[in-house]
C-alpha positions in Angstrom: 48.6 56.6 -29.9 45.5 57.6 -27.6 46.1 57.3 -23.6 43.3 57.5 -21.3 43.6 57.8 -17.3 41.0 56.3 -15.2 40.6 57.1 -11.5 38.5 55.2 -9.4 38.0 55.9 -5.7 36.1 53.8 -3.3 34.0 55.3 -0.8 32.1 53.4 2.3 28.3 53.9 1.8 27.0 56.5 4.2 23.9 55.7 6.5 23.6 58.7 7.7 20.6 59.4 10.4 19.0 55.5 9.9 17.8 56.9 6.3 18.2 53.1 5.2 16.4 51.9 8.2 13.3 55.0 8.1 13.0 53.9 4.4 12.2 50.2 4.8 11.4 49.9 8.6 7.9 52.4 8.0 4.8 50.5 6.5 2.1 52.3 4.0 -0.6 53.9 5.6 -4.0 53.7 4.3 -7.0 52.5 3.9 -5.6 49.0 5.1 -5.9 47.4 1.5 -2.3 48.6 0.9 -3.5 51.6 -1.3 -1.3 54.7 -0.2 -3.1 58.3 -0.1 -1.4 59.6 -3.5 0.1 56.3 -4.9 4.1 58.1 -4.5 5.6 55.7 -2.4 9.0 58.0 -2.6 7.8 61.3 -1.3 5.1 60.2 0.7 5.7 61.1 4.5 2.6 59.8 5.6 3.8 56.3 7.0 3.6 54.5 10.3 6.2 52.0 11.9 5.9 48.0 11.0 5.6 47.8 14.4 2.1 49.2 14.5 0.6 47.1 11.3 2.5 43.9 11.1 3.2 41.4 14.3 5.8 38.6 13.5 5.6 37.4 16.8 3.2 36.5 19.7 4.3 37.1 23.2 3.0 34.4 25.9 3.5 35.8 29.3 3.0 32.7 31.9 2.2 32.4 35.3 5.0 33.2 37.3 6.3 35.6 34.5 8.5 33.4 31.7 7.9 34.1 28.2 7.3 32.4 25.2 7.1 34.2 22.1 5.9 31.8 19.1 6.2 32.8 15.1 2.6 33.5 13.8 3.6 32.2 10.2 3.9 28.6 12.2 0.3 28.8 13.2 -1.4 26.0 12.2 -4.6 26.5 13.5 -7.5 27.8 15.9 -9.8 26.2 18.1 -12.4 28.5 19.9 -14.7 27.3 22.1 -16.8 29.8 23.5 -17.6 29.0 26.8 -13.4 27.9 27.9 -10.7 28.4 25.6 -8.9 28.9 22.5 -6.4 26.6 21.5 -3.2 27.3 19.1 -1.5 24.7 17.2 2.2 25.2 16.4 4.2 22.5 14.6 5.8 22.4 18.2 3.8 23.1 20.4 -0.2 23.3 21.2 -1.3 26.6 23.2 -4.4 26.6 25.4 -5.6 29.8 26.8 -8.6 29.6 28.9 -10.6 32.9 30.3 -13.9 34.6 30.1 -15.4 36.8 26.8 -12.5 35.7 24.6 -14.3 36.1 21.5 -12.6 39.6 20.5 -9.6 37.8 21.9 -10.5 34.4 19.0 -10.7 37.7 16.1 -7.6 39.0 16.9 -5.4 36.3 16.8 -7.0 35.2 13.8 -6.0 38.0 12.0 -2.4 38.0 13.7 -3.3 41.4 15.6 -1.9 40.4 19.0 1.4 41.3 20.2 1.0 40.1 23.8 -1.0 37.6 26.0 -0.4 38.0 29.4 -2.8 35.6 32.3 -3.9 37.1 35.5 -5.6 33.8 36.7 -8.7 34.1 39.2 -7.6 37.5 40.5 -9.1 39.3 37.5 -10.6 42.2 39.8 -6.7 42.9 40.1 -6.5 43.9 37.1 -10.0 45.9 36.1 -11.8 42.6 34.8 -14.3 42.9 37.3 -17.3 44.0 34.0 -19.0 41.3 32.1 -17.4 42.8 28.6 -13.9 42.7 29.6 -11.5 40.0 28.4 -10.0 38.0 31.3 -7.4 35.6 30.4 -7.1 33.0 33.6 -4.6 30.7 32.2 -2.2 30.0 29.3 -0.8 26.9 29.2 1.9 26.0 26.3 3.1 22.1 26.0 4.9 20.4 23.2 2.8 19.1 20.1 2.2 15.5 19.9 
């Protein structure tokens, strides 16, 4: 008759140093079309933090300082008119943020680039919009969708 022993232990995985969290928290760097410099997605040490290439999230910082931070994958749509505003439509909400020389402003939400929007209302010179280039952000008004 043939015995065998088996002997298992158990032992707690070890996240040692965030080495779980460096490994899926860091985003590819590139040329931005999600090609990596030498396609070795294991060994390559040339990443960057999601924070700096993905924004899940954009920050609304209203007059008299509350927040409201919105999901960009609820965006519905843009409206940009030039000359006033540029309007965001949430399934809850509608955002309208009016200023001067928003157009950069229009191309970066559009593309989900913008962390943070914070107004500054008429006293742009307060805060260096004083040039004709700069983008001044005068009000930002958020009210439920309906």
């Amino acid at each position: 008759m043939l015995t065998a022993t088996v002997t298992w232990t158990w032992e707690e995985p070890s996240v040692r140093d965030n080495e779980i969290l460096k490994k899926y928290a860091a985003a590819p760097r590139g040329n931005g079309r999600g090609q990596r410099g030498d396609g070795n997605a294991a060994n390559n040490d040339d990443r960057q933090p999601v924070a700096e290439s993905y924004v899940a999230m954009l920050d609304l910082v209203l007059a008299g300082g509350n927040h409201v931070a919105l999901p960009y994958t609820t965006l519905l749509k843009i409206e940009f008119d030039p000359s006033t505003s540029i309007t965001l439509s949430f399934p809850a909400d509608t955002v309208e943020i009016c200023g001067r020389n928003l157009d950069n402003l229009y191309k970066a939400l559009s593309q989900h680039r913008v962390p943070s929007i914070q107004a500054v209302g008429e006293r742009s010179g307060e805060w260096g919009g004083d040039d004709d280039q700069s983008i001044v952000v005068t009000s930002i008004r958020c009210t439920p969708a309906g």
